[in-house]
N, C-alpha and C positions, 0 to 999 in steps of 0.2 A: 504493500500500500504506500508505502514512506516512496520507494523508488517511484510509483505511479506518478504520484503528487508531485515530486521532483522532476522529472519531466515535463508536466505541464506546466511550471513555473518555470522551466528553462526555456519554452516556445513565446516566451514575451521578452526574453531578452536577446535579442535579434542580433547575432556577429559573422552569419555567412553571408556572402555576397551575394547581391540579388540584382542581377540588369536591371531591374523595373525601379526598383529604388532609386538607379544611376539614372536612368534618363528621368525619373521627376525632379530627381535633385539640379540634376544637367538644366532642366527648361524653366526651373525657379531661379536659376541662376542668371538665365537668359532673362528674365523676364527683371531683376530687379537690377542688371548692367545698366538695359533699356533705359531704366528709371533714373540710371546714376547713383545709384546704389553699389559703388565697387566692393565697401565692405563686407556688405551683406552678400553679393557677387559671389565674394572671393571666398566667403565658407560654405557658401552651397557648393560651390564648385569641387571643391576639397573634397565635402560628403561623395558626388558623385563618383569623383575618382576612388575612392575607398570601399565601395560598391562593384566597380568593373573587373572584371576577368586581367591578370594580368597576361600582358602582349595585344590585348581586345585591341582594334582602333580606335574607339569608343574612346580609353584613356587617353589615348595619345591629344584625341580631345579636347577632355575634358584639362588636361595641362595646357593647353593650347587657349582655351577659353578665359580658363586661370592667371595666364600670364598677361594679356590684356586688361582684366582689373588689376593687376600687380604694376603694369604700366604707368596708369591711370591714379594711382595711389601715391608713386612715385617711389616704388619699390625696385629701380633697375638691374642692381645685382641677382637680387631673387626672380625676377621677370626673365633673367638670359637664362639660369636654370631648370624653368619652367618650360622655354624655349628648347633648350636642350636636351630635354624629358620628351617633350613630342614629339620630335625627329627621332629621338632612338626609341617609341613605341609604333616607332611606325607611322606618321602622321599622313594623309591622303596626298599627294605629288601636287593635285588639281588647287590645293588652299594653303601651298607652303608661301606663294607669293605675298601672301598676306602677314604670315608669320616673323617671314624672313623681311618685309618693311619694318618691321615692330622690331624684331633684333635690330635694325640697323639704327632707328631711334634709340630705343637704350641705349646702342653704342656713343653714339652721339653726344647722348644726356651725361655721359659717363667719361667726357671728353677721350674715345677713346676712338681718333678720329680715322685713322688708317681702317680698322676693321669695316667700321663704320663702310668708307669708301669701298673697298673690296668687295661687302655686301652688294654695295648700290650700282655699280657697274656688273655684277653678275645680273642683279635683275634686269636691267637698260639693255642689257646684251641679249641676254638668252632664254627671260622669258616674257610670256606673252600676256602683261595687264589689262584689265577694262580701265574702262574711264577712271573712274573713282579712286583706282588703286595707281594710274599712271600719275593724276594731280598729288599724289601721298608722295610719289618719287618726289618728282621734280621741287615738290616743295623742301622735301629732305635733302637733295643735293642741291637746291640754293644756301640751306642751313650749312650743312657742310664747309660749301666751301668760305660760306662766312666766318665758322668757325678757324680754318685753316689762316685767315688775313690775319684775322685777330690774334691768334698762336703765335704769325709770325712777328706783327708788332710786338707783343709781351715777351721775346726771348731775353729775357736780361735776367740777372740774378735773381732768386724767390729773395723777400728779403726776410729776417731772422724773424721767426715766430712772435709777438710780443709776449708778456710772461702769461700766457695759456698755461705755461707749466704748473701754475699754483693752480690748477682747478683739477690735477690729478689727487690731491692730497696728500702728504706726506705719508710713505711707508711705515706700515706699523712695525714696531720691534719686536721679533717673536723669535723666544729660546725653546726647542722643543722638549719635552721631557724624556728623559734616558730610559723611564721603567712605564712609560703610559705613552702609548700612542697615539698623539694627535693630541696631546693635552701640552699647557703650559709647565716650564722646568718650576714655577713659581706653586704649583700644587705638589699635593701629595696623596698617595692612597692609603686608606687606615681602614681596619675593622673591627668590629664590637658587635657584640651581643644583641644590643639592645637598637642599633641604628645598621649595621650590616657593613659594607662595601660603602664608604664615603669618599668626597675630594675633601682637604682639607687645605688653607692657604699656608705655604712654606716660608711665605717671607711678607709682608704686607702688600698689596693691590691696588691699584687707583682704580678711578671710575674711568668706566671705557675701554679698561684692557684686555685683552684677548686670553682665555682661560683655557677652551676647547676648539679646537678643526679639525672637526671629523665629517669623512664622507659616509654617509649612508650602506651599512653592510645591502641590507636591500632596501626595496621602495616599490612601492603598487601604488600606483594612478590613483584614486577615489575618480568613478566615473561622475560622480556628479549628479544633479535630478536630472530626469527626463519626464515624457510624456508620459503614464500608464498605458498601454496599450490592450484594448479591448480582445479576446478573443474573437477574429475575422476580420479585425481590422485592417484595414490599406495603405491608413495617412502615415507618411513619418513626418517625422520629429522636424522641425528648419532648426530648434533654437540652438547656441552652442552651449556644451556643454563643459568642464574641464578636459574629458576625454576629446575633444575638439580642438582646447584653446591650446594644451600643453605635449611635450613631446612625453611620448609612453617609459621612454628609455629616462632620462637626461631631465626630463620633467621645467628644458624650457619652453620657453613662451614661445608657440606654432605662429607662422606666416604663412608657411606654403607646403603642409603639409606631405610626407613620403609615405605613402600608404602600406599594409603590411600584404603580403602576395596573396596569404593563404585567407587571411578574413577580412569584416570590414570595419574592427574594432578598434585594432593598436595603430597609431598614426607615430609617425617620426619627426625631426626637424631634419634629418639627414638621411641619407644613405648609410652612411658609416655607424649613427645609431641602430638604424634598421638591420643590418646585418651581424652588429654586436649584439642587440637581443637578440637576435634570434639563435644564433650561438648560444649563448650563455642559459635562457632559459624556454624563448618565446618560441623554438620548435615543437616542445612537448606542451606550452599554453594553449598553440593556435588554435586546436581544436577543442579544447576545453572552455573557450570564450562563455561561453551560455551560461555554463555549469557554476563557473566560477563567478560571473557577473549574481549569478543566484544564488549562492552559495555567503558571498561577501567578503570583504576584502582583508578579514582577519585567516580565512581561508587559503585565499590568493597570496597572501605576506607569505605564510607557512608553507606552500606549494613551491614558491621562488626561492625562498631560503634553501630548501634544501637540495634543491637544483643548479644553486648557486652554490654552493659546499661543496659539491660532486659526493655520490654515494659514498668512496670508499672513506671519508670523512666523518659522513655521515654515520657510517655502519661503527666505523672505531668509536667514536663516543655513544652511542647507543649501547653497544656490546658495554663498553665500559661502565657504564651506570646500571647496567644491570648487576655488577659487583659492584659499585658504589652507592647506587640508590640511596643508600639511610646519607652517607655524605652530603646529597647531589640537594634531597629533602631540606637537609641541616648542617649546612656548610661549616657552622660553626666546630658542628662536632669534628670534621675533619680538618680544621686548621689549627697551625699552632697560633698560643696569645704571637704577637704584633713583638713583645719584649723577647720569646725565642726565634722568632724567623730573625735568622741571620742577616739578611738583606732588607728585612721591612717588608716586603711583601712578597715574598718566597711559598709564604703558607698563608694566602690568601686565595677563594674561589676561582678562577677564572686564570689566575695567570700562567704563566707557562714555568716550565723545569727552572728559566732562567732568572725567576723573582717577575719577567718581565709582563703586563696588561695590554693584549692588543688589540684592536678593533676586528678580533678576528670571530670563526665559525665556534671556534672553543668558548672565547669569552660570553658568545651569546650563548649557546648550550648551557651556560653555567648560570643564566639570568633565572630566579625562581618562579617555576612554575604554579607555586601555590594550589601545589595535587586536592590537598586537604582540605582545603577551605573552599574552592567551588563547590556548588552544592550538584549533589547528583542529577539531577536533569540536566541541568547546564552541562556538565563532562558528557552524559551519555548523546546529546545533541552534536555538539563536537568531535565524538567518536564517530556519529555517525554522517558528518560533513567530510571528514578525512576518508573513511572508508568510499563513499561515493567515488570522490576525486579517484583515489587508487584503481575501482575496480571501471571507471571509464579509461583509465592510462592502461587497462591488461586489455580490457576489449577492443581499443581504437589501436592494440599494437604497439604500443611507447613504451612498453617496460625498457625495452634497452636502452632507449636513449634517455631515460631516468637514470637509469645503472651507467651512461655513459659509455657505452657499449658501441651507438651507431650514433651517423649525424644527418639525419632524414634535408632532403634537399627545400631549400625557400619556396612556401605557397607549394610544395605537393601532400599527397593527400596520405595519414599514415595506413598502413596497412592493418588491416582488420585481425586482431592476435587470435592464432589458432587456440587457445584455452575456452571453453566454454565452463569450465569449470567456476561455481561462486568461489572459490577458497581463492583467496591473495594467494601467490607467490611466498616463500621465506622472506626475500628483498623488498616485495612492496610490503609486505608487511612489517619489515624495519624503517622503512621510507613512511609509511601509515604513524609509525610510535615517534619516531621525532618528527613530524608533524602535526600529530598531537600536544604534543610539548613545545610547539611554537604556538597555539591557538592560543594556549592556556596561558602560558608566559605574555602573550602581549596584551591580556589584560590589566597587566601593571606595569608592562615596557613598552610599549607601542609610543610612538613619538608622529605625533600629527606634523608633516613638513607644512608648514603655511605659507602662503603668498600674498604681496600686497593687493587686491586686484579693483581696479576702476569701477567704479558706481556709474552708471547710463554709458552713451556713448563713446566719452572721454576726447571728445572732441571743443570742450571750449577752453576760455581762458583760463579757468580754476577746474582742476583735476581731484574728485574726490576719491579717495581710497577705502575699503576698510578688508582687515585680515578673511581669507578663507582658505578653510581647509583643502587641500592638493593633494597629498600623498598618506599614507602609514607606510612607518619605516621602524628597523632597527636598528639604534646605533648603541652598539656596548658600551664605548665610553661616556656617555651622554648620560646612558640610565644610571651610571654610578652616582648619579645627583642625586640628592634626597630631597622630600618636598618641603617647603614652608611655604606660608601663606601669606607673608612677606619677604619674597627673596633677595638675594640680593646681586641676583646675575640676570641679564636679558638673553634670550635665543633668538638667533635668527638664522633664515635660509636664505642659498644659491644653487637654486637649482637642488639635486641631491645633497649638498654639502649644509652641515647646522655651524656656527660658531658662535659660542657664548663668551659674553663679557661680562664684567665686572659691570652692576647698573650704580653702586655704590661702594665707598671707598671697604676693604676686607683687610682683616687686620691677620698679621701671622697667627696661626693657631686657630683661626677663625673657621668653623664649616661652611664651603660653598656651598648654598641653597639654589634650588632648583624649584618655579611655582608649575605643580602640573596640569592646573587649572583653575583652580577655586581660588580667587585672590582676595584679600581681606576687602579692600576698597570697593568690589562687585556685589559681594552677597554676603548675607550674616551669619555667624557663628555653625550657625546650627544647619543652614543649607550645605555650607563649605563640607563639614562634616557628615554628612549624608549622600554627597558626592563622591567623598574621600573612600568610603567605605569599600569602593568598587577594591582601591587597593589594598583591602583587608590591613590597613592600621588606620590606629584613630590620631590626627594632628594635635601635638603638642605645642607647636612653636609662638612665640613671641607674640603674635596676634590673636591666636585661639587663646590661649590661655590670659588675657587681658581681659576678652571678652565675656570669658566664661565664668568669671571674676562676679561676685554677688553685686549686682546694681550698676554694673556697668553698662552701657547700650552701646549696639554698636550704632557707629558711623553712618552704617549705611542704613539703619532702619531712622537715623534722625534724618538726613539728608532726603532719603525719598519718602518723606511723611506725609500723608493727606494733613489737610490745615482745614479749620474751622469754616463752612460755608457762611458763616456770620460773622466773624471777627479775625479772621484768617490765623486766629493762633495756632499750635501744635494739637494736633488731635493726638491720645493717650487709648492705649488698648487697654481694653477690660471686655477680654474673651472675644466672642464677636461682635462686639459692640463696640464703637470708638466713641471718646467721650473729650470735649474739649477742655484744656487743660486751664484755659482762662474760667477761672471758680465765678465769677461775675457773670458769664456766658450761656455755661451749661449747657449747650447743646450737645446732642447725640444723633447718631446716625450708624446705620449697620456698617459693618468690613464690604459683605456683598454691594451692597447700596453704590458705595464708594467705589469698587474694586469697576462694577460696572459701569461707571464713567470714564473711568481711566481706560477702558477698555474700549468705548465708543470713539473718546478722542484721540486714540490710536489709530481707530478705521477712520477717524475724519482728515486727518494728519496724509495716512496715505493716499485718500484720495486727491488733497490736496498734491501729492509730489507726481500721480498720476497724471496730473491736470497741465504739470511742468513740462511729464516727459512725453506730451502732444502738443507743447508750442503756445500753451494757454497760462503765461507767466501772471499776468494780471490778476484773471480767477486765481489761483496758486497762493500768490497776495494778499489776498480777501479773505481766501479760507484760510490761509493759515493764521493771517491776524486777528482771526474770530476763533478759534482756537487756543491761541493766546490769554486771551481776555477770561474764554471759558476755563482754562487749565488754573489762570490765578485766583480765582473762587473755589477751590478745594483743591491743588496742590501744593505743596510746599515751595518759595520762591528758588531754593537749590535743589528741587527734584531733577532729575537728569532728561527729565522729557523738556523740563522749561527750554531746557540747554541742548538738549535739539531740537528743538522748534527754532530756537538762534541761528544754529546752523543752515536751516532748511531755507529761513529766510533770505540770510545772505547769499545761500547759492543760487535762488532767483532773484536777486539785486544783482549779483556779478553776472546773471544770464543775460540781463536785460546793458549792462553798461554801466549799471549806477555802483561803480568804487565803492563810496562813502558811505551812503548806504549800507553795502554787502560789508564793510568792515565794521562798520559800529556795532551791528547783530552779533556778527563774529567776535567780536572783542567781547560780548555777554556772554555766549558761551562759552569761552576760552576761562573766562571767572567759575564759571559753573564745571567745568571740569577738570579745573585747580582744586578745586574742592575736594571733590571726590576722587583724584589720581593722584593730586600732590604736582607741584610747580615744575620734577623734571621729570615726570611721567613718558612713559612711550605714547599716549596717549595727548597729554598737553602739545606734543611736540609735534604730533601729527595736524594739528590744529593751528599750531603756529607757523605748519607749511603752508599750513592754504592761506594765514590773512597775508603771508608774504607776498603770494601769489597775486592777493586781491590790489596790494597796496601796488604792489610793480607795476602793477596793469593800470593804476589809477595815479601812477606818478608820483606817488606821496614820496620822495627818494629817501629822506634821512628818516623814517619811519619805518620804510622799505628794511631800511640798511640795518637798524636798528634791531627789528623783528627778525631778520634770517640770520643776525649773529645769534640771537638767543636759540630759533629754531636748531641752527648746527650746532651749538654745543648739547643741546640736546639730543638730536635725532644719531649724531658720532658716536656718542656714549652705545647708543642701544644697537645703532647696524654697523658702525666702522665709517672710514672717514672716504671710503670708497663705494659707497652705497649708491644707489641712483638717486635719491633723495637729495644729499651732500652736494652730489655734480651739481642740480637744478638748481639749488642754491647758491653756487658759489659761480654758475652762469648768469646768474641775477646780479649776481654783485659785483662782479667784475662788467657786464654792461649797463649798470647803475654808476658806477664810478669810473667811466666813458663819458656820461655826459658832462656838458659845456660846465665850466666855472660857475657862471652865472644861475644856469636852472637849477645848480646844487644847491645855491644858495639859496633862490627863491622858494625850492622847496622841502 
């Protein structure tokens, strides 16, 4: 029955190639070029490609179509690529004339004037244009050879760069550590009882310094939402999704995407990704796409892991914990105290014969799976997620190339395994038990990679951002952080790589903290710790224990407090009933009452940004300043919705042109989330990107100048002085302080 169900939950998540997909996606694509729609274009287009038969003509296509919005975008490097992808699929002889003008543009565009030429005389020569494509020459070889006068007047010295060099940033100083991989010489690793596997600081930290760089032992996509798909349904999906935006491998940011042979899930940035996964894990995936998209991406981590190991890795520490087990449980029991290991961490879990800790397949093996404390269903569910996965790898034929045995060729189809038998293999049945001890472990090690990603189109002068989730990964060194609820390191990604820093000064002897979610300034006490529980210990640290403290409140339950519909004081719980704390006033009102207002001016709020992102700034305006008015008669003035409502404002002031405007709102909010994150917040500083933004655009210069000092000394701290962030900033500033004498002054 389990297997039935499973099946028909795998026919909605759709990863074979289907033509029909490809030409609706191909004629959506067509239809919104028409419009001038490149962007939109240019991911339909993608989709199609990802759908077609490789070798089809059809691709050749739909690369072909692709590089025309890539054009048009002003993407030329990637536009000749694209160019280059539909000639070698074969593109039709009859419509290369068209192709091969567009290459010669980009050439062009690309001052790359010879080729350019080379082009335009094969066409003039040897083939035969209509109209429309003849007037596309000759206006290109008029460009040309205007380009060429011009080249010739400019041959004189480039002259020396002006100091552009200061908007690299200055290189950070990094000592690596001798016994931790990927970690700072300035930590150290310690173990106890009571806190396990810690970093501890070896010598004192500043804020901003570089602690860990580590790249991602593995990393799975999160696909992202999509549509539900009804049983017999036809429509697909346009919208993008991560699996759209991001490379499957390498996890950057897609333009034009390389689609994978064999289905039409895993997209690349490259070739040379494309072919790297697929090596490494994505020939025994391909065909598992459904399963696993069904299955979930704690399934998929543990699938790649072990893939990524190679068996006979695998088999050795499996075999091995099967004598160690009570060890593997209770680490503790088999290490020596810290005061006998000779080297300091020689008899600690995870490292190797040489005292040494490496971001390697051992160290994660050694991460706790917490056998004991999942509760039975939960383990038997996971047993029976892993067991699927396996007995579709014995049926679809993949056992060897699990066992690494065979290397099945790109996009063919694997062979159907002669076993009919239900019994696993001995092998996948050892490949089954340590990937059950991946499921289990990344309940309390899983590390969400996060991305900054753009809010609406990202097309005006104020770019808004906020975090979302992109990958699940493992990285051993990372998980040796322990949590608190106020840490005092930031994480950040590139791409697969995480590097933490120091977010505040750490004193020698001091524990690097690690927050794994639940941060004291977000939720109270009691939520943090109900959250916490998933990792089976209860938080002690500095915040919890403050809060937990008799008569203490937290933070956050004063800050987003309903206020008195009558005298806007602090409204006071007493059960479900809220009762105003002004004794003079005495009103009451229910939690419900209240709760469901908050909850209406939330749907009034989005309809308002709805309103925005159709072109209707005005209405947007109206509602959100009625909004306003209504949120100050029962909110608290520092509840965190006041303070975006500020924000929402300002980014239709700045949509419309009106600067002053969009920074005044903005400057409210920036108060309201000093409040509640603290002054150098990752969160303040992301906020202090935008009124930069605002202020640039609005000439304010020495306010300008003033705000993107404090923005980079913030936002360095958290991502490094090489972030994209950092650049946009210190591009501001250096063409702020270009301008004339005079307008400095004035303004």
């Amino acid at each position: 029955e389990e297997e039935a169900a499973l099946v028909r939950l795998c026919h909605r998540a759709r990863t074979d190639k289907e033509p029909e997909a490809a030409s609706w996606y191909r004629e959506q694509g067509n239809r919104e070029f028409k419009r001038g729609q490149y962007q939109a274009a240019l991911r339909l287009y993608s989709k199609a490609a990802s759908h077609e038969p490789p070798g089809s003509p059809e691709v050749s296509v739909c690369f072909a179509n692709r590089s025309a919005a890539l054009l048009h975008l002003g993407h030329f490097e990637v536009c000749l690529e694209d160019i280059a992808r539909a000639e070698s699929h074969g593109y039709p002889d009859r419509l290369l004339p068209k192709v091969l003008l567009r290459k010669a543009e980009c050439l062009l565009c690309l001052e790359r004037l010879q080729e350019a030429q080379d082009i335009l005389r094969v066409l003039e020569s040897k083939i035969a244009l209509d109209g429309v494509m003849t007037t596309h020459l000759t206006r290109l070889k008029k460009l040309s050879q205007l380009k060429v006068k011009l080249g010739e007047k400019k041959r004189c010295p480039e002259p020396a760069q002006e100091a552009r060099g200061d908007i690299q940033g200055e290189p950070e100083v990094w000592e690596e550590n001798s016994r931790i991989s990927g970690a700072s010489s300035s930590l150290s690793l310690r173990f106890d009882a009571e806190r396990g596997r810690h970093l501890v600081a070896s010598q004192d930290i500043v804020a901003g310094q570089s602690l860990v760089k580590e790249e991602a032992f593995v990393s799975v996509l999160c696909p992202g939402e999509s549509l539900p798909l009804q049983d017999g349904d036809t429509a697909w999906d346009t919208r993008a999704t991560n699996a759209d935006l991001y490379c499957h491998h390498c996890l950057r940011q897609l333009l034009a995407s390389v689609p994978c042979q064999g289905c039409s899930y895993a997209k690349y940035c490259s070739q040379n990704c494309a072919d790297v996964a697929w090596q490494q894990y994505h020939r025994t995936e391909c065909s598992l796409g459904a399963l696993l998209l069904t299955l979930g991406v704690f399934c998929h981590v543990a699938l790649r892991t072990v893939l990524l190991a190679g068996f006979a890795e695998v088999s050795r520490l499996v075999e091995w914990s099967h004598h160690g087990e009570k060890n593997l449980q209770n680490p503790e029991a088999g290490c020596k105290p810290l005061s006998d290991a000779g080297d300091g961490s020689r008899g600690i879990p995870g490292c190797g014969s040489n005292g040494q800790y490496q971001s390697s397949y051992q160290a994660l093996f050694h991460l706790l799976p917490h056998t004991e404390q999942h509760s039975p269903e939960h383990k038997f569910l996971c047993t029976l997620s892993v067991v699927a996965i396996c007995k579709q790898l014995q049926a679809a034929g993949l056992e060897a190339a699990v066992l690494n045995q065979e290397s099945p060729q790109q996009g063919s189809k694997p062979k159907t395994g002669e076993k009919t038998s239900d019994e696993l293999s001995p092998e996948l049945k050892t490949v089954a038990e340590a990937m059950l001890r991946h499921v289990l472990q990344l309940q309390c090690n899983a590390q969400a990679i996060t991305v900054m990603q753009e809010l609406g189109p990202g097309d005006g002068a104020v770019v808004d951002k906020k975090p979302v989730r992109l990958a699940t990964a493992f990285f051993p060194v990372l998980s040796l952080l322990n949590h608190s609820c106020c840490p005092n390191t930031s994480v950040s990604f590139n791409g697969t790589a995480a590097t933490v820093r120091a977010s505040q000064p750490i004193s020698s002897g001091q524990e690097v903290l690690h927050c794994y979610g639940p941060h004291w300034c977000r939720m109270r006490v009691a939520e943090r710790q109900q959250l916490l529980s998933q990792y089976f210990f209860e938080c002690h640290c500095q915040g919890c224990l403050k809060e937990l403290e008799s008569g203490v409140k937290s933070v956050v339950s004063i800050r987003n407090s309903f206020c008195c519909p009558k005298c806007q004081a602090q409204m006071q719980e007493e059960e479900d009933t809220l009762c105003c704390s002004n004794e003079a006033c005495a009103t009451s009102a229910s939690r419900d009452h209240l709760s469901g207002r908050l909850q209406e001016l939330q749907q009034q709020i989005k309809k308002a940004l709805d309103l925005l992102g159709v072109g209707k700034a005005d209405q947007a305006i109206k509602m959100l300043l009625k909004c306003q008015v209504d949120a100050g008669t029962f909110l608290s003035p520092e509840h965190l919705l006041m303070g975006e409502m500020e924000d929402h404002l300002a980014q239709v002031y700045a949509t419309l042109g009106k600067w002053q405007e969009a920074a005044r709102h903005l400057k409210k909010s920036i108060e309201i989330v000093e409040m509640h994150h603290g002054p150098s917040s990752v969160e303040t500083g992301h906020e202090l990107f935008k009124l930069a933004q605002i202020l640039f655009n609005g000439f304010a210069v020495s306010e300008a100048l003033s705000t993107i000092q404090r923005a980079e000394g913030i936002l360095s701290v958290h991502f490094g002085p090489q972030s994209a962030q950092i650049q946009e900033l210190q591009e501001m500033k250096a063409c702020l302080s270009e301008l004339p004498r005079n307008i400095l002054q004035r303004t």
